[in-house]
C-alpha positions as CSV (number, residue, x, y, z in Angstrom):
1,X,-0.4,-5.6,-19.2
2,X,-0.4,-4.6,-15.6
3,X,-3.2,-5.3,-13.1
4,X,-4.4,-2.1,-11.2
5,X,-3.8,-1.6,-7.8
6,X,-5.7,-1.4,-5.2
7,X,-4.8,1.4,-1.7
8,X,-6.6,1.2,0.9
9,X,-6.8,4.3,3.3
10,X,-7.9,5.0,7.1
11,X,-10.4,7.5,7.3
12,X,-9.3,11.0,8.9
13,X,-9.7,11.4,12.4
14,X,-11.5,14.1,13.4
15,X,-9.4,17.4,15.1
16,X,-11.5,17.6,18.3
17,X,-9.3,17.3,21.4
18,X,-10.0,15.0,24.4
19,X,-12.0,12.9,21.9
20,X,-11.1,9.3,22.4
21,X,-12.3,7.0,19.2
22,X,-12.7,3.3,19.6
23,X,-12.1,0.5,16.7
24,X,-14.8,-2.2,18.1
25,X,-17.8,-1.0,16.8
26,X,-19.7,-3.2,14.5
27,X,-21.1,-3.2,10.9
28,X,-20.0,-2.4,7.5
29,X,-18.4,0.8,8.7
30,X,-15.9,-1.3,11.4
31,X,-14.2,-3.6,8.4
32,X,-10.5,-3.5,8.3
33,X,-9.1,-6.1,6.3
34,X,-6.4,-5.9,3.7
35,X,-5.9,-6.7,-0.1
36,X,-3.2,-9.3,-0.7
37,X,-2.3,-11.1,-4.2
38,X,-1.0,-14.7,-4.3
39,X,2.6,-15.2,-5.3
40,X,2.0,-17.6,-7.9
41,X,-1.2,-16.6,-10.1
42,X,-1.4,-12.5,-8.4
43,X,-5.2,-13.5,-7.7
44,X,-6.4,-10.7,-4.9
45,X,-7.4,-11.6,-1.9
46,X,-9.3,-9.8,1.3
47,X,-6.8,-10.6,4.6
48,X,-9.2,-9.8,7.6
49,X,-7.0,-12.1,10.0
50,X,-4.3,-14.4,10.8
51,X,-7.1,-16.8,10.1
52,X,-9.1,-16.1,6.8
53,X,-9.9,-19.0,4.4
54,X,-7.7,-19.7,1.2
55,X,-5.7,-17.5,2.5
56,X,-1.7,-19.4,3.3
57,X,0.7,-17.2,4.8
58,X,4.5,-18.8,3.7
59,X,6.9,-15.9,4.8
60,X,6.3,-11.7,5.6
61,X,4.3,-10.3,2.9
62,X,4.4,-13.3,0.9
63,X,0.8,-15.4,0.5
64,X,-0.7,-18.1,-1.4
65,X,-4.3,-18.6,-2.6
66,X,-5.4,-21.8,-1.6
67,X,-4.8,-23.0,-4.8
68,X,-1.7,-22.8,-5.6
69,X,-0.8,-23.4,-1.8
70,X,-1.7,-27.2,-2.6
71,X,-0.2,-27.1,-6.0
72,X,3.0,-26.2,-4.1
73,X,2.5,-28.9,-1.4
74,X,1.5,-26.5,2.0
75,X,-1.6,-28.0,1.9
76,X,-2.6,-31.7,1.0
């Protein structure tokens, strides 16, 4: 049995010339973060930085869940 996936998409911009947009404002509307699944147990996980808790980055596109990070020995 398969596990569904998830796609996140960035809104459409608006066709208005001369129209600058900016990413910092702030609220529910301003959260960009990305789905990721561990490479061990496929748990999801929300990425928001280079920085997010039980989140352990080992290679590109490849994470662990904090979990199985210590089961594999990245974290003690």
């Amino acid at each position: 049995m398969s596990s569904p996936s998830v796609q996140v998409q960035p809104q459409p911009s608006s066709g208005a010339k001369g129209v600058s947009h900016t990413t910092k404002e702030s609220g529910p509307a301003a959260m960009n973060f990305d789905i990721v699944r561990c490479s061990r147990c496929q748990r999801s996980m929300s990425l928001e930085n280079d920085s997010s808790p039980g989140v352990v980055r080992f290679g590109m596109n490849s994470y662990y869940c904090s979990r199985c990070a210590s089961m594999v020995g990245f974290i003690r």
